[in-house]
C-alpha positions as CSV (number, residue, x, y, z in Angstrom):
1,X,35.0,-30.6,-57.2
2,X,33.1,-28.8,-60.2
3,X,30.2,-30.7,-59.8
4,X,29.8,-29.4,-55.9
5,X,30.9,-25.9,-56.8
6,X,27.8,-26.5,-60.1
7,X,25.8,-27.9,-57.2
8,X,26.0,-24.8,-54.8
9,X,25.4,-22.5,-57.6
10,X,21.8,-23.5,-58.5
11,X,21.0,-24.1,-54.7
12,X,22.1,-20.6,-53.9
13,X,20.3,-19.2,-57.5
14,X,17.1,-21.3,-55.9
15,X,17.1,-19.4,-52.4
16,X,18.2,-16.4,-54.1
17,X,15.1,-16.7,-56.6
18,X,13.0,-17.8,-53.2
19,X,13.9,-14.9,-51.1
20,X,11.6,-12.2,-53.1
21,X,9.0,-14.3,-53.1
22,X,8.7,-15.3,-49.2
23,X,9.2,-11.0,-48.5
24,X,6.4,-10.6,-51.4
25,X,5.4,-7.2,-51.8
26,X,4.7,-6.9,-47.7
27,X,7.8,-6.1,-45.5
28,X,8.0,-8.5,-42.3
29,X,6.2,-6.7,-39.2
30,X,7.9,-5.5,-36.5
31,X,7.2,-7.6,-33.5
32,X,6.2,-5.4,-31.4
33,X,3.2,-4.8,-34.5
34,X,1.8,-8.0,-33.1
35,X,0.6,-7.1,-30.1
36,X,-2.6,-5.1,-29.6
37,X,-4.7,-3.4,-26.7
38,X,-6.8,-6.2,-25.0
39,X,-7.6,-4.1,-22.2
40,X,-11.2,-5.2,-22.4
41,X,-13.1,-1.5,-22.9
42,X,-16.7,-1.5,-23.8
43,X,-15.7,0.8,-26.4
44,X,-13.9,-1.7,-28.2
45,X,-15.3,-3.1,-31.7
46,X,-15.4,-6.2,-32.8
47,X,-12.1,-7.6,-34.7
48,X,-12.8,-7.0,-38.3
49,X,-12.1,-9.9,-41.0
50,X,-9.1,-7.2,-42.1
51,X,-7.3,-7.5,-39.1
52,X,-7.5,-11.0,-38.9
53,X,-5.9,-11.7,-42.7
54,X,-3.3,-9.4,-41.6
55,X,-2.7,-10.9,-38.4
56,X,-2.1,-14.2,-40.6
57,X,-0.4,-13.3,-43.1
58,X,2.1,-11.8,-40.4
59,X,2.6,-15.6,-39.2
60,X,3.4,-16.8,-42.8
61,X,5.6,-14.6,-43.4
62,X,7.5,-15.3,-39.9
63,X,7.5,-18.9,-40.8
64,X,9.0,-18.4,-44.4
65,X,11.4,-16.1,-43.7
66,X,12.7,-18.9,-41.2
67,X,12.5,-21.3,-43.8
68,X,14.8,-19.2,-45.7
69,X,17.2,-18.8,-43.1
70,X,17.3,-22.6,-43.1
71,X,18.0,-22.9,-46.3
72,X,20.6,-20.6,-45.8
73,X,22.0,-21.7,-43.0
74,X,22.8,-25.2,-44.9
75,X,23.8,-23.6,-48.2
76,X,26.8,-22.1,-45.7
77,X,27.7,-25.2,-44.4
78,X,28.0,-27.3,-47.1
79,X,30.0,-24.6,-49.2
80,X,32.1,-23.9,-46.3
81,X,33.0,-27.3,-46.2
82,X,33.3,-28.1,-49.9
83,X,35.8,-24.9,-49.6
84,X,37.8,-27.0,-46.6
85,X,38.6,-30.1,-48.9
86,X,39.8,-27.7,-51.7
87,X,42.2,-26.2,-50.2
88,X,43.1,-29.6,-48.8
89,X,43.9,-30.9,-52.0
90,X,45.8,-28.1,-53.2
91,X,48.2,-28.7,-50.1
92,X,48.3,-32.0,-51.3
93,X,50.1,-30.9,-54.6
94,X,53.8,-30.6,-56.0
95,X,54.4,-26.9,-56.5
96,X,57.4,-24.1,-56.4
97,X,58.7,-22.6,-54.0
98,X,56.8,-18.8,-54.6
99,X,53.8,-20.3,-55.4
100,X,53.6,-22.4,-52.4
101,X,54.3,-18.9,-49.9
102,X,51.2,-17.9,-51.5
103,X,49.0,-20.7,-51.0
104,X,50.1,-20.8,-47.3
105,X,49.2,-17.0,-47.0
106,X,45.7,-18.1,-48.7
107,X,45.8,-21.1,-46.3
108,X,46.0,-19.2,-43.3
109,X,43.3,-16.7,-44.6
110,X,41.0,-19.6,-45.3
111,X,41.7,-20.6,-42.1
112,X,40.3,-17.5,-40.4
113,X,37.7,-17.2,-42.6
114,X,36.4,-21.1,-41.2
115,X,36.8,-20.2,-37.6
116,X,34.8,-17.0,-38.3
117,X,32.3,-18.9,-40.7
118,X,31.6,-21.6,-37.8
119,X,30.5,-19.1,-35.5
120,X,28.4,-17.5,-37.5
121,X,26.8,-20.9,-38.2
122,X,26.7,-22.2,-34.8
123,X,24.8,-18.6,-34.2
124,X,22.5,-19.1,-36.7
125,X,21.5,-22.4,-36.0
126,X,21.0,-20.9,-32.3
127,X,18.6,-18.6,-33.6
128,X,17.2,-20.9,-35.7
129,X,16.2,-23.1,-33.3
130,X,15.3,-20.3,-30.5
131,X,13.0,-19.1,-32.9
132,X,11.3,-22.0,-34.4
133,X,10.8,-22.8,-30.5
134,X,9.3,-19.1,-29.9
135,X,7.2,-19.0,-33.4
136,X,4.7,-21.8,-32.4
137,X,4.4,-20.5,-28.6
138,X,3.4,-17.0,-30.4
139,X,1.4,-18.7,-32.9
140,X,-0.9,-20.4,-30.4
141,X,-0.5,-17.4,-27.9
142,X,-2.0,-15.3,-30.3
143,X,-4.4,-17.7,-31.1
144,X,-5.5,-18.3,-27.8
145,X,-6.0,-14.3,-27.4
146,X,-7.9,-14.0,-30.5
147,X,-10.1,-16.6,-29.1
148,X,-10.7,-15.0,-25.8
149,X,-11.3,-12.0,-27.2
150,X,-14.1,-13.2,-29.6
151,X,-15.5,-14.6,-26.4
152,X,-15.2,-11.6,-24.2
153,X,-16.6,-9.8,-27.2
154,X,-19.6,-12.9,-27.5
155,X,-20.1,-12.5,-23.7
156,X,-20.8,-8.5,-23.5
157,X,-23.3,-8.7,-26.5
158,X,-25.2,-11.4,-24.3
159,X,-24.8,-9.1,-21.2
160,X,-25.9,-6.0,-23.3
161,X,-28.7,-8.1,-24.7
162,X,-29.9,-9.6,-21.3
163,X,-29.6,-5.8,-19.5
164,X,-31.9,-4.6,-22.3
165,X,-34.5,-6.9,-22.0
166,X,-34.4,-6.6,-18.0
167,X,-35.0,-3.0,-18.7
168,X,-38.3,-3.5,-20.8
169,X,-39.5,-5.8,-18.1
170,X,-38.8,-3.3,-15.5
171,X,-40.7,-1.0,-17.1
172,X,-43.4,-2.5,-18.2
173,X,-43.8,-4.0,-14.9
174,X,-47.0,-3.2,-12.8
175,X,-47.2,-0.8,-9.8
176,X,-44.0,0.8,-11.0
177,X,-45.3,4.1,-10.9
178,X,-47.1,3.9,-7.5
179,X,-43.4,4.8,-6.1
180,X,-41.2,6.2,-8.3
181,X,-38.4,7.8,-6.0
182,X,-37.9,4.0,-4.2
183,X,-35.6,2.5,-7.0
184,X,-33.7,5.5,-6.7
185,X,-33.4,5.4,-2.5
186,X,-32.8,2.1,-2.9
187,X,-29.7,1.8,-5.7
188,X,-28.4,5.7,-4.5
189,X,-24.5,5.6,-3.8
190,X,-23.1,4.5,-0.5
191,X,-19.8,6.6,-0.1
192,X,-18.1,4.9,2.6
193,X,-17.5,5.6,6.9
194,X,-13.8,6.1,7.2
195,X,-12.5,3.8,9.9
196,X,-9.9,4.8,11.9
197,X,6.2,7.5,15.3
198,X,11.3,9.0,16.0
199,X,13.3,6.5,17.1
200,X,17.6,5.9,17.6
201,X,19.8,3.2,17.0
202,X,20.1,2.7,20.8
203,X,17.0,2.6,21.5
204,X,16.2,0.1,24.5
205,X,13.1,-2.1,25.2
206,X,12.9,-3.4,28.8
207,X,11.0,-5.8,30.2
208,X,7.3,-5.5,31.4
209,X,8.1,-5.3,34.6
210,X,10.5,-2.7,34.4
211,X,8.6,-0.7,32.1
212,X,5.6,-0.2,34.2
213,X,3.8,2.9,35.2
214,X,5.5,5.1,38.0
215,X,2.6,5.5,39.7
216,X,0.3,3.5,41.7
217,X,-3.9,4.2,41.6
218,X,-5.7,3.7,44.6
219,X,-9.9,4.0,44.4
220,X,-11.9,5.7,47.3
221,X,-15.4,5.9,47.7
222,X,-17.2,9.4,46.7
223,X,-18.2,10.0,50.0
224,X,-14.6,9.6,51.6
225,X,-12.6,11.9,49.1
226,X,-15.4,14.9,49.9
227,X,-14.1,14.8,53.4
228,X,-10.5,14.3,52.2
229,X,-10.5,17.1,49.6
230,X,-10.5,19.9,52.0
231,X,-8.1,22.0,50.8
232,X,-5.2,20.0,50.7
233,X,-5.5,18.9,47.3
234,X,-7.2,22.3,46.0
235,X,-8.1,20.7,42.2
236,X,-10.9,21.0,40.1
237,X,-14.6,19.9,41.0
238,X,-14.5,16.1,40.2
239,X,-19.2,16.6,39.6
240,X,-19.7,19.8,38.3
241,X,-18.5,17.9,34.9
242,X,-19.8,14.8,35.3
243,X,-22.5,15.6,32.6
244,X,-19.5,16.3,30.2
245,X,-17.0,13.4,31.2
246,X,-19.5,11.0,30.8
247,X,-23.3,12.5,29.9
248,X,-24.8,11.7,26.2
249,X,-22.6,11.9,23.7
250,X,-22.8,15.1,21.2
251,X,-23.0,13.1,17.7
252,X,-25.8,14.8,16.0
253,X,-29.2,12.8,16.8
254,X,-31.2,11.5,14.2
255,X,-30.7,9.9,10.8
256,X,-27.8,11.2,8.3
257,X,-29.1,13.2,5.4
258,X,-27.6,11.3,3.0
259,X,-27.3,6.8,3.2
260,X,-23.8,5.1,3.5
261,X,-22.5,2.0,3.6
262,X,-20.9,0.9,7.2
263,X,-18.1,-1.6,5.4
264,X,-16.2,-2.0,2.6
265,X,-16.6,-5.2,0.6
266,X,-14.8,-8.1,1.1
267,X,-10.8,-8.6,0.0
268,X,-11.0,-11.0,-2.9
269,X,-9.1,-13.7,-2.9
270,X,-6.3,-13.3,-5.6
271,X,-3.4,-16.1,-6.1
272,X,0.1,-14.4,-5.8
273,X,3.7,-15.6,-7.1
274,X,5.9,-15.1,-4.2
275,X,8.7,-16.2,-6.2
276,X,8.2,-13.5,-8.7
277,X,8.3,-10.8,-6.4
278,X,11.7,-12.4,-4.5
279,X,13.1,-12.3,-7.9
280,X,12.7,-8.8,-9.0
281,X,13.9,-8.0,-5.2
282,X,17.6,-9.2,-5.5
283,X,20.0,-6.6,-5.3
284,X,17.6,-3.7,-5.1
285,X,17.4,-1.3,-1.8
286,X,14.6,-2.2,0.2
287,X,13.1,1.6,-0.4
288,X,12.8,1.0,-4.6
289,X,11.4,-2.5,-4.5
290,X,8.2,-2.6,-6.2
291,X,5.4,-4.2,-4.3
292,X,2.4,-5.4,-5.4
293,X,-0.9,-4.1,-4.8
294,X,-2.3,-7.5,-3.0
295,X,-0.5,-5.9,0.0
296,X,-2.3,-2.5,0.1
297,X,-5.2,-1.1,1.2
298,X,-7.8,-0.1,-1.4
299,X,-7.2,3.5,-0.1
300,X,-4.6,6.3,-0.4
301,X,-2.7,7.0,3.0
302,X,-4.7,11.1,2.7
303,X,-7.7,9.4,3.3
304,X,-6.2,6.7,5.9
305,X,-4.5,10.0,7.8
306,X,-8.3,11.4,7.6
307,X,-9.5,8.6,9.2
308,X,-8.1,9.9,12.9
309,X,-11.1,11.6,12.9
310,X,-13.2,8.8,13.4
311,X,-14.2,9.7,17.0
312,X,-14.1,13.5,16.4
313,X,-17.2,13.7,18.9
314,X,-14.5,13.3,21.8
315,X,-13.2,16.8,20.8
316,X,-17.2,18.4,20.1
317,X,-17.8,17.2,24.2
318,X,-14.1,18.9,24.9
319,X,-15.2,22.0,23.9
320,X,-17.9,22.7,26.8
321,X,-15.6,21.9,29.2
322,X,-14.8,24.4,31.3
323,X,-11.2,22.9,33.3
324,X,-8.5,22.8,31.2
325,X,-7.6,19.6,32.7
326,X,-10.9,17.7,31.7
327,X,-10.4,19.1,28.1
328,X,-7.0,18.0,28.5
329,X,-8.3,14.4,29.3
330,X,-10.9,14.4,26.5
331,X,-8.2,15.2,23.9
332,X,-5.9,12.5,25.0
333,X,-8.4,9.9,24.5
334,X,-9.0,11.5,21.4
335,X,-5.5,11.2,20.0
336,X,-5.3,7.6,21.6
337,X,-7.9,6.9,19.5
338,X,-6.6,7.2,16.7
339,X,-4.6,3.5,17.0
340,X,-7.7,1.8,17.4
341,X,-8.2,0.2,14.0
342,X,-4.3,0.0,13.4
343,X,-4.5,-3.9,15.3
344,X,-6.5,-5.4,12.9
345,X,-5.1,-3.5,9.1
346,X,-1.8,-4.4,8.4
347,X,-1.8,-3.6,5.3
348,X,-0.1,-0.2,3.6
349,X,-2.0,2.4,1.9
350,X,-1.2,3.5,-1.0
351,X,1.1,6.5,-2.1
352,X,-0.4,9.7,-3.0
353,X,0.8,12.0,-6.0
354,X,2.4,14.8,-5.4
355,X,-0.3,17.4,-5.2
356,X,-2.9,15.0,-4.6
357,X,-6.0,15.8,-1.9
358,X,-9.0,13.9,-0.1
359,X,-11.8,16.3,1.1
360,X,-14.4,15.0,3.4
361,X,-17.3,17.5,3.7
362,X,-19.2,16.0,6.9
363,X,-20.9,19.5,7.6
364,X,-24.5,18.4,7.2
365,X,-24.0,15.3,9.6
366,X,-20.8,15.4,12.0
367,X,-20.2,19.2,11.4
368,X,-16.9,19.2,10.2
369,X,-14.8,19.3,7.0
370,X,-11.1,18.1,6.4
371,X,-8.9,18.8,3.5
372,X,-5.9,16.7,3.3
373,X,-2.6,17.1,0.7
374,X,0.3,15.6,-0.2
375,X,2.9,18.5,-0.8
376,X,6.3,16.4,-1.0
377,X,6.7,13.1,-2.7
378,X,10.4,12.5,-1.6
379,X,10.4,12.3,1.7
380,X,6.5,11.3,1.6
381,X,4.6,14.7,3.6
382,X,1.3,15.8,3.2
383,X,-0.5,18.7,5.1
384,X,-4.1,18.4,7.1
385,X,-6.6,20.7,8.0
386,X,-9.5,19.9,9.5
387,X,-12.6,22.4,10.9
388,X,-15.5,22.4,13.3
389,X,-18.7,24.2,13.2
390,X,-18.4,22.9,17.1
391,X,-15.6,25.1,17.7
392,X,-11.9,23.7,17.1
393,X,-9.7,23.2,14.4
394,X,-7.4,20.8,13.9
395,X,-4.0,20.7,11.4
396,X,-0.9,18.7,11.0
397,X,2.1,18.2,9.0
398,X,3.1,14.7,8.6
399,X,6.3,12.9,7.5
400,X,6.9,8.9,7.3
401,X,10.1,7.5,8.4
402,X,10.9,4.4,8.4
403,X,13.6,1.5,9.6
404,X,14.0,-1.8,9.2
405,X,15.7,-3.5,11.9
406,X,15.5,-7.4,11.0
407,X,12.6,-9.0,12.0
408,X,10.4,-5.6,12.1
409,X,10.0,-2.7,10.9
410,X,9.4,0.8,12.9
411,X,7.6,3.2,11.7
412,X,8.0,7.1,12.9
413,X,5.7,10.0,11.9
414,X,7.7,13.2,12.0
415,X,5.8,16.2,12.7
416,X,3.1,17.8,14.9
417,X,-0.5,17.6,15.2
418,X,-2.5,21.2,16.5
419,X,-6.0,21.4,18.0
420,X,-7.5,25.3,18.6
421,X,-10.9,25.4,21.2
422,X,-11.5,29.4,19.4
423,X,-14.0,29.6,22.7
424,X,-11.4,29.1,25.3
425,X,-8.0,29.6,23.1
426,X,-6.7,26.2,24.5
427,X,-4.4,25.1,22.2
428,X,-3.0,21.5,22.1
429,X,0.2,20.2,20.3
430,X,1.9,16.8,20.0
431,X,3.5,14.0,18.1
432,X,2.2,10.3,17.2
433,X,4.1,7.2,19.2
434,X,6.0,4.8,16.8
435,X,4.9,2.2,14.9
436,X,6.3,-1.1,14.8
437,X,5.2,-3.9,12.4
438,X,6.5,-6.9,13.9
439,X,7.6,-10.7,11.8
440,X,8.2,-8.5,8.6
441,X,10.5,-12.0,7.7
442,X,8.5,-15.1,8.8
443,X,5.2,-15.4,10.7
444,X,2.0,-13.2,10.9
445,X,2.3,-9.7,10.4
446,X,1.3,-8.0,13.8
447,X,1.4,-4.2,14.8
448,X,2.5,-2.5,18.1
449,X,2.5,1.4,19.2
450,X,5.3,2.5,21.5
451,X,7.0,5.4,23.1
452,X,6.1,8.4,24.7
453,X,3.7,11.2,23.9
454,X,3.5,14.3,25.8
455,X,0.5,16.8,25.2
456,X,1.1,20.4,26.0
457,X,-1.4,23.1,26.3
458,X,0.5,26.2,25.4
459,X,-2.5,28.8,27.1
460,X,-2.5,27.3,30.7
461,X,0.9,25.2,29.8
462,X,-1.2,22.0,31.3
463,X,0.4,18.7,30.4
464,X,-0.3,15.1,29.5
465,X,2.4,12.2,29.6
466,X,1.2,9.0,27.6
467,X,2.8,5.9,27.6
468,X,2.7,3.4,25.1
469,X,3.6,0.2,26.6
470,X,5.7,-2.3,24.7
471,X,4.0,-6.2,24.4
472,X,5.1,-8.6,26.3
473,X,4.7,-12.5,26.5
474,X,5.9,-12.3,30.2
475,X,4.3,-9.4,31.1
476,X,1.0,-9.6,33.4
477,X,-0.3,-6.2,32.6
478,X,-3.5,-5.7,30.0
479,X,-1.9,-5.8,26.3
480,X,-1.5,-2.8,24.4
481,X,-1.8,-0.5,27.6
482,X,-1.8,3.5,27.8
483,X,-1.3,5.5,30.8
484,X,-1.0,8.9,31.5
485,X,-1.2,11.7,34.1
486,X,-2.7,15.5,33.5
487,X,-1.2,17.7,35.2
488,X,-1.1,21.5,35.4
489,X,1.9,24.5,34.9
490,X,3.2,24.1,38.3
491,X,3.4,19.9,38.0
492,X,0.7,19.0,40.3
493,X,-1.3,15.9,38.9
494,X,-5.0,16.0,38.7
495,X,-6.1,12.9,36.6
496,X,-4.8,9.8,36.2
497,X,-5.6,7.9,32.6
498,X,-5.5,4.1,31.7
499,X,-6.8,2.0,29.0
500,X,-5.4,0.4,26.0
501,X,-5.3,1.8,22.7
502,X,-7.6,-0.9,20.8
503,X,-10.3,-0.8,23.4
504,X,-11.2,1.9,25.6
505,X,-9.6,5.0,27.8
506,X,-10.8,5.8,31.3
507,X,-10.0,8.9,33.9
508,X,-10.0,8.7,37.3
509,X,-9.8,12.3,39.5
510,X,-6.6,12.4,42.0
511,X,-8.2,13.0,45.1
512,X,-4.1,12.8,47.0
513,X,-1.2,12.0,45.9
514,X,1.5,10.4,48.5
515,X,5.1,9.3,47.8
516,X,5.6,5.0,48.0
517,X,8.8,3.4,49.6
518,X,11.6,2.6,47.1
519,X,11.3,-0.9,45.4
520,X,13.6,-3.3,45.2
521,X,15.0,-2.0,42.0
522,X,15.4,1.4,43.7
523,X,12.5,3.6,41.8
524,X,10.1,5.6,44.0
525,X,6.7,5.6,42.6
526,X,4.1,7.7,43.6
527,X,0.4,6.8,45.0
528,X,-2.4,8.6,43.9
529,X,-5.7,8.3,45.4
530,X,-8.3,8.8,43.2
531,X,-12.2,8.9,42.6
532,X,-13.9,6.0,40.6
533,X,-12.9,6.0,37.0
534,X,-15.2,7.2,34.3
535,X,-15.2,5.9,30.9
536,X,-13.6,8.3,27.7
537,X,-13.6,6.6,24.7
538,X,-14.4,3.4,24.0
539,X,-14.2,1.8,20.3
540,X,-16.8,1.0,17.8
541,X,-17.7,-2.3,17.3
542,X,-16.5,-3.5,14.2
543,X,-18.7,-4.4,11.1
């Protein structure tokens, strides 16, 4: 037993004498020392041969430190077990009565002290093996960064010295200064064309069938509704505005002042780890999970609200009408519009800071300028205000509210959206339909506008009822269609809309209107007879 206690003497004296030396006159790094900015700046220098000997001698002083705790970790064990068989043997022994109480009391001590000492080592030789495990993945993860650094570094000194010697042969190329402003036209900036609602619990959606329009159209020749007009009907002259309804369009002629781009470039094709995202989503609330940016648009939702504007040429022909009901039909295509782009970009824009704003000055070219800003962050609002050297003005205050219902999601801007003509005082009020993003679960992502919209002019208190029809797979009707009816203060319709909201709106003057016989489900619709229809809006091809 003396010879084991000798024993652990010098082996502790050796790792006591060993311990100075592995610390050496350099403390151990923290770990979070090891890490460095490898965000890939130009400004960044080359690694200096400093930073390298430190980076190394931070790894050999990890790896003798653990040694150390090796060594220490087996110095514990064999002592506490040397300590085990002593006071095993003095158990063993013939001794009195006192002195035996006493041993027990150290017994049970010793006891204690073992079931405490063998945690402690089973928690060492965890860590011990955790973090000879974790010292060679950091060792060749730094590696391997210092590595791709050198040849990121080795790459932009090849890219700096290629661009330099492109620039000498540039300019010492011939002919160069026969034009010297075509480089510049050529490589100018391109900023880019902008492209282009409350609902309850018990909200209801019936069938196609049931869901259609009240009202049934009925087309007569020109020639026939002259004779039929007189004075029964007593609306507005369907010809004296023909040249507004449907003449040339009012989009300034000739080229833009300044060159842009007509499309964005392509997505690129990043990998994503679905699995990483359904792990950091379990047991959050759907509003706070974090979503990654593959599923945004490379825009903030001020300039995607900016982008209603798109066919703000309906609202420059509105404003030489001279009936309030053709203006009215002009500025319900124009809010149609709006949805045209919607069935092809499915994907969310991103958030704006509070305080943020997205200007578009267009006054050279289109004659107008909006201002957009986001003035709350929680609930998402921002404010718009948008004016026309044409003559209107248009603002709105807009809220997003959202539900998620299962297998979609609905989507309800709150707020309204104004339109002044200053020359006629006409001013126009309403709300956006509601949104609803369909196989949020499983399947392809697809987008559908419903509900109702009603325009109202508060001067002459004409209105407009659009409806957003629902998609059906059983349904016969055109997909994604939009009727409407404009009619004045005292409820007498004078146009009859239709179209869908991805393609094209059309008007059609209500030469008579006539009551139907009840259908079989018990509704009376009514028949209107009506001029042929005239085209509104119809969307831009895309890029």
């Amino acid at each position: 037993m003396r010879s084991e206690r000798g024993g652990g003497k010098a082996a502790a004296a050796a790792a006591a004498a060993r311990a100075p030396a592995a610390s050496g006159p350099d403390p151990l790094p923290h770990p979070g020392a090891l890490s460095w900015d490898d965000s890939g700046d130009d400004d960044d220098e080359t690694a200096s041969p400093a930073d390298k000997s430190e980076l190394h001698c931070a790894i050999k002083s990890l790896s003798l430190k653990l040694d150390d705790l090796s060594t220490c970790n087996d110095l514990i064990a064999k002592h506490g077990a040397a300590l085990q068989r002593s006071l095993s043997e003095l158990d063993g022994l013939k001794i009195p009565y006192e002195s035996s109480e006493k041993l027990k009391v150290v017994n049970e001590r010793a006891t204690l002290f073992r079931i405490t000492s063998n945690a402690m080592i089973n928690a060492c030789r965890d860590f011990l093996e955790l973090a000879e495990i974790h010292s060679r993945k950091w060792q060749r993860a730094l590696q391997y960064e210092q590595e791709q650094r050198i040849h990121l570094e080795e790459t932009i000194e090849q890219l700096a010295r290629q661009h330099n010697s492109l620039e000498r042969a540039f300019r010492s190329a011939p002919g160069r200064a026969a034009n010297p402003t075509k480089s510049f036209s050529e490589g100018s900036l391109l900023t880019p064309k902008g492209e282009d609602s409350e609902e309850d619990e018990d909200t209801e959606y019936f069938d196609a069938m049931e869901d259609s329009t009240s009202f049934i159209t009925v087309i007569t020749e020109a020639k026939e509704d002259r004779k039929a007009e007189g004075g029964t009907t007593g609306s507005v002259d369907w010809t004296s505005s023909d040249n507004v309804l449907d003449g040339a369009s009012l989009v300034p002629k000739g080229p833009p002042k300044v060159k842009r781009r007509v499309r964005i470039p392509d997505k690129p094709n990043y990998s994503l780890n679905l699995w990483s995202i359904m792990k950091n989503c379990i047991g959050r609330e759907l509003s706070k999970i974090p979503m990654p940016v593959n599923f945004n648009e490379p825009l903030s939702m001020l300039q995607r609200l900016t982008e209603d504007l798109e066919y703000h040429h309906l609202l420059d022909k509105a404003v030489h009408c001279t009936s309030s009901a053709e203006q009215m039909c002009l500025v319900a295509a124009f809010s149609v519009s709006s949805y045209s782009t919607t069935v092809h970009r499915i994907a969310k824009p991103f958030n704006p800071m509070l305080g943020e704003t997205f200007e578009l000055d267009r006054l050279d070219d289109m004659g107008l300028r909006s201002l957009c800003e986001q003035v709350s962050h929680h609930p998402p609002s921002a404010a718009h205000y948008v004016f026309s050297k044409h003559g209107w003005s248009l603002w709105q205050e807009i809220t997003i509210s959202s539900k998620f219902r299962g297998k979609y999601l609905s989507i309800m801007p709150l707020g309204a959206i104004h339109l002044e003509f200053q020359a006629s005082g006409n001013h126009y009020v309403w709300r956006k339909s509601t949104s609803t993003v369909h196989n949020i679960i499983v399947g392809k992502l697809w987008i559908d506008q419903t509900g109702d919209i009603e325009i109202v002019n508060h001067k002459t208190q004409d209105r407009c009822q659009l409806k957003f029809l629902p998609y059906s797979y059983f349904s016969k009707e055109v997909a994604r269609k939009v009727t409407g009816v404009v009619s004045d203060s005292h409820g007498k319709a004078h146009y009859v809309l239709s179209g869908s909201w991805d393609e094209q709106m059309e008007c059609a003057k209500i030469v008579q209107s006539s009551p139907s016989s009840p259908g079989s489900d018990g509704k009376q619709k009514t028949v209107y007879q009506t001029l042929p229809a005239k085209l509104l809006w119809k969307k831009y091809p895309l890029p």
